[in-house]
N, C-alpha and C positions, 0 to 999 in steps of 0.2 A: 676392826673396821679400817679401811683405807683411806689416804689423804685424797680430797676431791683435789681433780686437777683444775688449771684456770687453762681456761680455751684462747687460742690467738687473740691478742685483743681486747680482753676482759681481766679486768685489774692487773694490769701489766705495768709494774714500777719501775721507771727510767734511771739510768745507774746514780744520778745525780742526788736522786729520792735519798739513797743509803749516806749518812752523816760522815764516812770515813772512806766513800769515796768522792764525796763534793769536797772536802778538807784538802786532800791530797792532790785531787784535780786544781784547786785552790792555789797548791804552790809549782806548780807546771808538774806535778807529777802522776801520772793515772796508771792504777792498777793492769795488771793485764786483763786483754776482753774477758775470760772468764770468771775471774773472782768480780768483775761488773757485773755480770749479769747474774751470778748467784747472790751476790750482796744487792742488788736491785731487785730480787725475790720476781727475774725472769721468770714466766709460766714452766720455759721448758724445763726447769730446773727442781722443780715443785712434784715431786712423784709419788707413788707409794711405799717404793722400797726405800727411796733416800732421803725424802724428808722433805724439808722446805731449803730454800737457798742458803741461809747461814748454815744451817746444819752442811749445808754442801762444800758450803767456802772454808770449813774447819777441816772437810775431808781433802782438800785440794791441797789446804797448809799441808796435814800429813803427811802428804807424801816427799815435801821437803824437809820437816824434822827428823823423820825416822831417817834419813839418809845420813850416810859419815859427812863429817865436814871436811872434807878433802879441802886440800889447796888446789886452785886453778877452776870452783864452780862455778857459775855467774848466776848465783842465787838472788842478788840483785836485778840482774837482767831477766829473768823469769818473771819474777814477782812486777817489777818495772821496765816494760820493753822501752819505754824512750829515757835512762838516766845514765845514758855513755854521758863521758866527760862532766859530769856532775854529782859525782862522789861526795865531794865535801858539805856542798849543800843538800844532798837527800842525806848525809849521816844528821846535819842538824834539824833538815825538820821529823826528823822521824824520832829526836829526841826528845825534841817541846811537842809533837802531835801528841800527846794524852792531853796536854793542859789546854789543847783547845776542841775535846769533846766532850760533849756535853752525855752521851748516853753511855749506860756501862758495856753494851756489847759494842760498841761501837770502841773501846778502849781495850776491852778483852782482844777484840781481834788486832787492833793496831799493836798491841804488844809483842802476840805470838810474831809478827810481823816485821815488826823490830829488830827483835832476835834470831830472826833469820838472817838479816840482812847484817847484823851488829850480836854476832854472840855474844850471849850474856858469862862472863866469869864466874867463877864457883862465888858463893854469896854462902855465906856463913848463915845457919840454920834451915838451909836450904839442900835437901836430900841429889842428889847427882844417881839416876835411874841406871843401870847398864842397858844399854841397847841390844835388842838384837836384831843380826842383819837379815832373817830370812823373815819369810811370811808365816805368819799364824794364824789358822784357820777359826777367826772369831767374828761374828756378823755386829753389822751395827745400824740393824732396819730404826724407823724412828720410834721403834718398841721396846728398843734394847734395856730403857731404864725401868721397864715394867718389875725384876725383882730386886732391884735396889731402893726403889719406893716403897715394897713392901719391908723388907730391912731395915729403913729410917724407923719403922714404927715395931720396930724388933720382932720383927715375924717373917720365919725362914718357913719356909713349904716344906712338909714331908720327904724325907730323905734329902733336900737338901743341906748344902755347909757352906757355910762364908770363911774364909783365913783373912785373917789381918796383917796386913806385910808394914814390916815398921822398919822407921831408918834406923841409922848404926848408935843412936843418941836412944832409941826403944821408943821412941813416937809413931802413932801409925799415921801410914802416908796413906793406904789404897786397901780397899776389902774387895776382895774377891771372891768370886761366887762359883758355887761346884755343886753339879745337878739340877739347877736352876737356866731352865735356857742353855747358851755356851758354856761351856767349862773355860777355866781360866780366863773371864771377861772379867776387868778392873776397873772401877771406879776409885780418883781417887779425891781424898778427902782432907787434905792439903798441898801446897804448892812443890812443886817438883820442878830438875831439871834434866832436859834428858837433848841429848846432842848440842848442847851450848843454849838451850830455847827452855826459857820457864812455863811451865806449865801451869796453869792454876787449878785450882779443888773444882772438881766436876767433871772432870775428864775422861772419858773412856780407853782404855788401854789393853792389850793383849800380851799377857806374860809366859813365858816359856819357861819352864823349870822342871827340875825332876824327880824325881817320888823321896819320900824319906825325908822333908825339909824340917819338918814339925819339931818347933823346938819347945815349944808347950801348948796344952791346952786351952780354948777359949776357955772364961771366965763362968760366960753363960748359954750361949749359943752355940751348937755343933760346928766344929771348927777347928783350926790352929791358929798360932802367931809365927809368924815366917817371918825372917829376917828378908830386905830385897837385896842384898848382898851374896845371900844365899842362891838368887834365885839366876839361870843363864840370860833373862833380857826381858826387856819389854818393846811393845811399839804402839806410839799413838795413833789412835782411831780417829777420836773426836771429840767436839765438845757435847759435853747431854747437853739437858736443858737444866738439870740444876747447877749449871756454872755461870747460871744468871740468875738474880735476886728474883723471888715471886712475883713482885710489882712488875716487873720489867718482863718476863718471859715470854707473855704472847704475844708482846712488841716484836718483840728476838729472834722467836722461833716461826712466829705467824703457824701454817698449816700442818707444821712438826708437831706444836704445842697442841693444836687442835683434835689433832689424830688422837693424843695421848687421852684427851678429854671424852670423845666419841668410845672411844675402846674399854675407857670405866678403866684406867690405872687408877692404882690408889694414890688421892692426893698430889695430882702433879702441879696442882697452882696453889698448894701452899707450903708440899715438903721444901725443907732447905736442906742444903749440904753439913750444916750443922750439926743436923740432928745424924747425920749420917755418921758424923765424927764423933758426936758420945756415944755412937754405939759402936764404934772401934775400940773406944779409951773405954768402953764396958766391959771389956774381952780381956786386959791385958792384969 
């Protein structure tokens, strides 16, 4: 079933509404017009194919993570069209901004944002994804967590397989699902870094690799465990919905979340990412 759209006019929240863009307007700094109006959960932004606005404003970030960090971007000035000549004071409030939000997507997304602006350094226990530069043909309607929901509760559909991709330490980072919907579409189940930008557990991603990787069998589940070292790259999609705690998700996601409710996914307002992870650390 489809996301109802909101018509001109009706339930239309002003960008102010959204916690991390009143924060940041706060300190003379405002987002550009369209992460406003998709964190303002704008009607126009509310679709069927792509979700509700935060779902959109994570696809907006993407397209800035999966790029190289070249020298000479103005990934600052994208994300911030008025912070010429105020470098030093956008590096500091963007360091104390989590400690004055109060909501967790509202800090989820300040972060990814952060780190655009302010790469984050390799961080010890913290997985470094290889990128890769091209496209990969993976969808990310706001349906896409429909069989990783079912996976949380250890039930893979006929002829499907899940591989479990673990860092170089043999922790699994991301399961991947094959026959299921997309092929090579990733969720993943710990925090990750991929182009200088921490990622957190929830995340959808698109991995490129090529056959033969299997370095052993799942434990329980049809499958392998893959090394991501092994694998040619990845690229961020999105955030799901489980990169937000259950209490919080239909604040988060509004008519993303709702879709998922209407369409009969299994358990989208109470799976967590958790559980998602001992069914990784089940495999290995």
């Amino acid at each position: 079933m489809g996301l109802e759209q909101a018509a001109p006019g009706e339930d239309e929240s002003t960008a102010e509404s959204h916690e991390l863009c009143a924060v940041l307007k706060s300190h003379g700094f405002s987002l550009n017009s369209t992460l406003i109006e998709m964190l303002g959960e704008h009607y126009s932004h509310r679709t069927e194919r792509r979700g509700c606005g935060y779902t959109q404003a994570s696809r907006h970030l993407a397209v800035l993570v999966n790029r190289a960090r070249d020298a000479g971007q103005d990934t600052a000035g994208q994300l911030f069209p008025s912070w010429a000549r105020a470098e030093q004071r956008l590096q500091h409030v963007l360091f104390e901004l989590s400690a004055e939000l109060q909501r967790e997507e509202s800090r989820v997304m300040a972060a990814l944002i952060t780190d655009l602006v302010l790469p984050a350094a390799a961080c010890p226990g913290v997985q470094e994804l290889p990128p890769f530069a091209g496209e990969i043909k993976v969808g990310t309607c706001p349906l896409a967590e429909k069989y990783f929901l079912e996976i949380s509760d250890g039930f893979v559909r006929r002829k499907g397989r899940i591989n479990v991709l673990v860092s170089d330490a043999g922790e699994p980072l991301l399961i991947e699902k094959l026959n299921l919907g997309d092929n090579h579409s990733c969720i993943s189940v710990a925090e990750v870094i991929l182009n200088g930008v921490r990622l957190p557990p929830g995340c959808l991603f698109a991995v490129e690799r090529g056959e033969g990787l299997e370095i052993m069998s799942n434990n329980k589940l049809p499958g392998s465990v893959i090394p991501v070292r092994r694998c040619s790259g990845f690229r961020f999609l999105r955030l799901t919905t489980l990169a937000i705690s259950p209490q919080n998700r239909r604040r988060a996601f509004t008519t993303h979340f709702q879709s998922q409710i209407d369409a009969g996914l299994f358990a989208p307002g109470e799976t967590t990412i958790e559980q998602l992870r001992r069914i990784a650390e089940d495999q290995l």
